[in-house]
C-alpha positions as CSV (number, residue, x, y, z in Angstrom):
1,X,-15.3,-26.7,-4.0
2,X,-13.8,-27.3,-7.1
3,X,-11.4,-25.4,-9.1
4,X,-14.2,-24.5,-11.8
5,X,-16.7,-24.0,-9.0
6,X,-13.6,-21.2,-7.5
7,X,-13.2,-19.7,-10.6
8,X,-16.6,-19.2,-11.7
9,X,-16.7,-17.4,-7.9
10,X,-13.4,-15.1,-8.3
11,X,-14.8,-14.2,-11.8
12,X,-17.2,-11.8,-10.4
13,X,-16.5,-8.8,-9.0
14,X,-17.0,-7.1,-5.7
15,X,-20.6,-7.7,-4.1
16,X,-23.0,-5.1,-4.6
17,X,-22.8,-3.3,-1.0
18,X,-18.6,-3.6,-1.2
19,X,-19.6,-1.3,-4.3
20,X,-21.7,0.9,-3.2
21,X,-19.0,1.5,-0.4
22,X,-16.5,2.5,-3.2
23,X,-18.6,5.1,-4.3
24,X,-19.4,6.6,-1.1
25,X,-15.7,6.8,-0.9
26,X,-15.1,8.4,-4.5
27,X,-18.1,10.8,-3.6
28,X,-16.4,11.5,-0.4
29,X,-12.9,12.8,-1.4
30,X,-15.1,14.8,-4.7
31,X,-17.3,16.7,-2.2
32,X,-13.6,17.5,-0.1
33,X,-11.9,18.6,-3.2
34,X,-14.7,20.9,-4.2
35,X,-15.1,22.3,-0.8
36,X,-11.8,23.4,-0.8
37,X,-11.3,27.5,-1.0
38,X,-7.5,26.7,-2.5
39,X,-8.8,24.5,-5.3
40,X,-12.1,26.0,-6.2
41,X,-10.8,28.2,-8.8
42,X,-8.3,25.6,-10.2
43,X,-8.7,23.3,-13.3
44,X,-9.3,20.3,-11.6
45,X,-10.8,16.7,-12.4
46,X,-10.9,13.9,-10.1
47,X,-11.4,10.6,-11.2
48,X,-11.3,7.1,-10.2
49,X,-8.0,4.8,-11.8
50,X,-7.0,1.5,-11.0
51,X,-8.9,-1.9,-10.9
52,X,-11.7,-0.5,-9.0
53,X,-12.3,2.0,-12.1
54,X,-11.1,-0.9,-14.6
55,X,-13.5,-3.2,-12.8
56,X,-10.7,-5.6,-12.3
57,X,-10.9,-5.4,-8.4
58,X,-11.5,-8.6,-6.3
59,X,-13.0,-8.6,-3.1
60,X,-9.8,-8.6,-1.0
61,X,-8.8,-5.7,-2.7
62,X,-11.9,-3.5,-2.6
63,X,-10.3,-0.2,-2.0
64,X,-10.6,3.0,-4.4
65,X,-8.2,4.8,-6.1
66,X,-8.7,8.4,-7.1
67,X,-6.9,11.1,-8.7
68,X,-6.7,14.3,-8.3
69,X,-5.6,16.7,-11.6
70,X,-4.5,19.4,-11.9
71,X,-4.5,21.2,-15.3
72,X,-3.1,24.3,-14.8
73,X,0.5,22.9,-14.6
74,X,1.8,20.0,-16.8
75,X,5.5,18.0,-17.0
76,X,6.5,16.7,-20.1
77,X,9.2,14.7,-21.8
78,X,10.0,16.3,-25.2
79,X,12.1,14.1,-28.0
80,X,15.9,14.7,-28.0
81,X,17.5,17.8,-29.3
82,X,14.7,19.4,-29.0
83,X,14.0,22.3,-26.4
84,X,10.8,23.4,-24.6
85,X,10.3,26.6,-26.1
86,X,10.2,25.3,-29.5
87,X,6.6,23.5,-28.3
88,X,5.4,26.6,-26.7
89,X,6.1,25.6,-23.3
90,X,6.4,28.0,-20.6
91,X,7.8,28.1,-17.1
92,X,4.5,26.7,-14.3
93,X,3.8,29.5,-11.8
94,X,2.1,27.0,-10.0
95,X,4.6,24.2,-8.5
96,X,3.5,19.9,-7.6
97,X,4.8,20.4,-4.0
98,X,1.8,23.4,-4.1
99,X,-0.5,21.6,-5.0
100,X,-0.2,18.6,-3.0
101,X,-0.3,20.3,0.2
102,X,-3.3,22.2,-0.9
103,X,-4.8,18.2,-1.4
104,X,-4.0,17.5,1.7
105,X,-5.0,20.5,3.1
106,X,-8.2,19.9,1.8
107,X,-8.5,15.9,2.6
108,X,-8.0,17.0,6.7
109,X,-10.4,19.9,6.6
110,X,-12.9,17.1,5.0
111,X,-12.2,13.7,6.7
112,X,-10.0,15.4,10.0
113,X,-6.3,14.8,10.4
114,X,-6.5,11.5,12.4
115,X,-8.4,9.7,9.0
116,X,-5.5,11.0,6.0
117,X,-2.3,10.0,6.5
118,X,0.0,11.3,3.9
119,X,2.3,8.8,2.2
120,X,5.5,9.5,-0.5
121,X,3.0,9.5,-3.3
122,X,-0.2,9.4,-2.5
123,X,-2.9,9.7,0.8
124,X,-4.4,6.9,2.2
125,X,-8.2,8.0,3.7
126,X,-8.8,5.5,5.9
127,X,-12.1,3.3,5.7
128,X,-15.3,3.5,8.1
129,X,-18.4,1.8,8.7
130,X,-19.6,3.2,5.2
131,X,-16.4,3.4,3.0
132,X,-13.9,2.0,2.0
133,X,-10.3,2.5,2.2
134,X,-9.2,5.5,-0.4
135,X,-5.7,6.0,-1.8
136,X,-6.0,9.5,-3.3
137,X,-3.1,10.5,-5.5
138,X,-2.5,14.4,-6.6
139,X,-1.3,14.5,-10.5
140,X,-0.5,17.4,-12.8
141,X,-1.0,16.2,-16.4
142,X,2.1,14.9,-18.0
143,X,2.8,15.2,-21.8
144,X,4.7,13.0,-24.0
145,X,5.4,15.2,-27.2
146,X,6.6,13.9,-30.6
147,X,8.8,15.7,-33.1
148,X,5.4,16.7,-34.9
149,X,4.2,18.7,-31.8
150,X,1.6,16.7,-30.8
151,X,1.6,14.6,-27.8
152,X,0.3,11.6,-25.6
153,X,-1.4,12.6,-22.5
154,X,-1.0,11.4,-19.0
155,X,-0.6,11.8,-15.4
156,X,2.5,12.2,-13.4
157,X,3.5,13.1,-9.5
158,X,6.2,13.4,-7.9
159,X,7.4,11.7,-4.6
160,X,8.0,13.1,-1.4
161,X,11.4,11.8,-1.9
162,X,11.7,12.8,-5.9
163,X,11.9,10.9,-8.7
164,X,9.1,10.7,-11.3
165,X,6.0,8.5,-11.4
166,X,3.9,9.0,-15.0
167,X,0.4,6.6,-15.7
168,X,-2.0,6.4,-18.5
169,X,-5.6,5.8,-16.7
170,X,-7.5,6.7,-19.3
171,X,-5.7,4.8,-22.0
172,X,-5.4,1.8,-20.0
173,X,-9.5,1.8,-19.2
174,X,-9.9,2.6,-23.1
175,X,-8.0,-1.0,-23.8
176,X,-9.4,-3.2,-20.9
177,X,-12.7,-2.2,-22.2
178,X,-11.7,-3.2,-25.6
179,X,-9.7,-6.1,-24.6
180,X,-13.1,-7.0,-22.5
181,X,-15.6,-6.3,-25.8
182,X,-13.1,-8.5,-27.9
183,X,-13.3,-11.6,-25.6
184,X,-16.8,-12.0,-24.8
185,X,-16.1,-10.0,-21.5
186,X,-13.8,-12.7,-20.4
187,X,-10.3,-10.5,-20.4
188,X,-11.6,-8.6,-17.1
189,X,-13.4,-12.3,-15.1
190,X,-9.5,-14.0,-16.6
191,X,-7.6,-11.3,-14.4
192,X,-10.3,-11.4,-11.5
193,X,-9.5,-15.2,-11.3
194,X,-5.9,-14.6,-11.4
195,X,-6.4,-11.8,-8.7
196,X,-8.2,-14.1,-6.5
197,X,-5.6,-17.0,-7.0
198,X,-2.4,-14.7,-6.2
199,X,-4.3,-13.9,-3.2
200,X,-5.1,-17.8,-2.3
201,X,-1.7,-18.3,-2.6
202,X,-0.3,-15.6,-0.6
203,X,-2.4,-16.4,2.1
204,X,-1.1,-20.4,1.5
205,X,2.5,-18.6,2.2
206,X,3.5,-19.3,-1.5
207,X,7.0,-17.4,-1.8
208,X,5.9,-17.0,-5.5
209,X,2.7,-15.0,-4.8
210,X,3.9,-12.8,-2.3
211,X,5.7,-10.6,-5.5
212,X,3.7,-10.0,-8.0
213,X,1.3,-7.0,-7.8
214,X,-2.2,-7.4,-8.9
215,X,-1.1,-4.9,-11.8
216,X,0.9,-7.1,-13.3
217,X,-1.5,-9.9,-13.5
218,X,-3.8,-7.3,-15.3
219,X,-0.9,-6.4,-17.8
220,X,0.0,-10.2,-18.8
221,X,-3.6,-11.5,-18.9
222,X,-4.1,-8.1,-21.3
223,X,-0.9,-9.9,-23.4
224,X,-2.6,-13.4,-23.9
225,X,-4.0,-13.6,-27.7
226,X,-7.9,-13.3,-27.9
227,X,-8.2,-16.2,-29.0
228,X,-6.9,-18.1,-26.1
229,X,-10.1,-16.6,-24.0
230,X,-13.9,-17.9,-24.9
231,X,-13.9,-21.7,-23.4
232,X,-16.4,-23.4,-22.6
233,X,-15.3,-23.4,-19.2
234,X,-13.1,-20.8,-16.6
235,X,-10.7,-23.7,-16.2
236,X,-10.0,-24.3,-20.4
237,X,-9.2,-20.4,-20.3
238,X,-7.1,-20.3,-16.9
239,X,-5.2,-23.3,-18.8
240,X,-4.6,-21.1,-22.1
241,X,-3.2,-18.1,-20.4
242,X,-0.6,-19.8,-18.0
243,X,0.4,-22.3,-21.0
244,X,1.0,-18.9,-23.1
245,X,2.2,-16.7,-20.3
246,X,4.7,-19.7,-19.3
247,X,5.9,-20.2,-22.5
248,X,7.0,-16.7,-23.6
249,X,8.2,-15.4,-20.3
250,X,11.0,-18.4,-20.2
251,X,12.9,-15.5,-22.2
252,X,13.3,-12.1,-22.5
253,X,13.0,-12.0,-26.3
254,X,9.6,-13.4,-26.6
255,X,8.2,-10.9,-23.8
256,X,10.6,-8.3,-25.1
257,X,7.9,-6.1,-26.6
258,X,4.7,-6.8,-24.5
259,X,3.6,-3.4,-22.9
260,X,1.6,-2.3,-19.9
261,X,-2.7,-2.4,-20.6
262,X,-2.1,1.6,-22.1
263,X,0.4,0.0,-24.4
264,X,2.3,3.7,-23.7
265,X,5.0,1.9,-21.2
266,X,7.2,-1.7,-21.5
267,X,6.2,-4.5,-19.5
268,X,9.5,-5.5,-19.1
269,X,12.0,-3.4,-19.4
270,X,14.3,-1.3,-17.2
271,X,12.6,0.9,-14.5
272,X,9.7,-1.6,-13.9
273,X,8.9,-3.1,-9.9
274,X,9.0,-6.4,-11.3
275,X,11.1,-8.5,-14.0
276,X,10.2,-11.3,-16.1
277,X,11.6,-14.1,-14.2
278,X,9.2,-13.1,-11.4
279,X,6.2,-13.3,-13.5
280,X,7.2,-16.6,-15.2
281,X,8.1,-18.3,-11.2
282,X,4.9,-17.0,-10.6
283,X,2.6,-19.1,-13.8
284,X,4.9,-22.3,-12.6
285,X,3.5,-21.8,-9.0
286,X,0.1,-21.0,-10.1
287,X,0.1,-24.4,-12.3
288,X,1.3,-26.4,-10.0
289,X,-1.2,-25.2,-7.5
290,X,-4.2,-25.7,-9.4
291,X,-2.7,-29.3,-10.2
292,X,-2.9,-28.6,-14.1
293,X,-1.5,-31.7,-16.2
């Protein structure tokens, strides 16, 4: 197999019946939610984030994400010198820890306690014959607010052992999908390949590979120009993004402002999982292994 003749494969996404397993999942954990007498009468949405809702997910990564929100409590960040009450913000009678155990409570009365195993921020659900393997987080919404009074929405939950972790699903999907429409669809087949290529690696034993999460692939293909994508071939366009990626990774300045897909958090800046020089050890591996001249 060629490279092109990979590519072109690790473009596509998940066969059809690796689907249809996702969705049996995401229908599971709904139907547990909804069965649940603690959450019935709460303001609840569940939805599906991550690549398998972005459609970014590769076949060695065919799980389901799903989160579970709560709207009845939010967090917040408010901007400084400013207090809560003066956006109308009132102590939650209804706290995370709550609400998490009434998740899990939930997931085992559903799936039984041998198929949830709770984990410091989310539940894993383990796969079956007929689904797939389900992380299911628990979120209360989280609002950024702005000295106007308005604010950003999010997600946010808290670790078992604290700390805060806040996401942007829906403004993330909202710009992969535009990303996608601006690129003749090939933004979401550029980060499949990568995906896939990370994982050939990995499984190679490339040092390089065995850091980089397959989120932030999705973030720095999302910070290659548009007009690098639309080739006439997967290979011209795999060549674009890891000549641009290289190039302005070498140093913080030129990556200095990129953001995650939502464009709500800093690629690289302090409190990230990852740093720059990872990502740009990473494009040199990734170059060399595809034997690009």
């Amino acid at each position: 197999m060629t490279w092109e003749e990979a590519f072109n494969s690790w473009s596509q996404p998940p066969a059809k019946t690796e689907q249809e397993r996702c969705e049996k999942a995401e229908k599971a954990i709904r139907n547990a939610i909804e069965a649940s007498n603690k959450l019935k009468y709460k303001d609840i949405k569940i939805f599906a984030q991550g690549s398998y809702r972005n459609n970014t997910n590769v076949r060695k990564e065919s799980d389901v994400d799903i989160g579970i929100l709560c709207r009845n409590t939010f967090f917040f960040d408010i901007p400084s010198g400013t207090t809560r009450e003066q956006f109308g913000i009132t102590p939650a009678t209804y706290s995370y820890k709550e609400f998490k155990n009434d998740v899990q409570d939930a997931l085992v009365s559903y799936f039984g306690a041998s198929a949830v195993t709770r984990g410091n921020k989310a539940f894993d659900i383990h796969k079956n014959s007929y689904q797939v393997d389900s992380d299911v987080a628990a979120f209360f919404e989280h609002r950024r607010y702005n000295s106007s009074g308005g604010y950003s929405s999010g997600v946010e939950l808290e670790p078992d052992n604290g700390g805060r972790v806040i996401n942007w699903p829906e403004q993330h999907y909202e710009n992969g999908v535009s990303k996608n429409t601006a690129t003749s669809r090939r933004f979401k087949a550029l980060v499949r390949i990568h995906k896939s290529l990370c994982n050939y690696m990995y499984d190679k034993g490339i040092a390089e590979a065995k850091v980089i999460p397959s989120f932030l692939l999705e973030c720095l293909i999302w910070n290659v120009p548009n007009s690098n994508f639309g080739n006439s071939t997967y290979s011209d366009d795999v060549r674009n993004c890891m000549i641009f990626l290289y190039n302005n990774t070498k140093t913080q300045d030129k990556c200095n402002e990129w953001g995650e897909v939502s464009n709500l958090k800093y690629l690289f800046r302090d409190g990230q999982k990852w740093n720059r020089e990872q990502a740009n050890a990473f494009i040199v591996a990734a170059w060399n292994q595809v034997g690009f001249k």
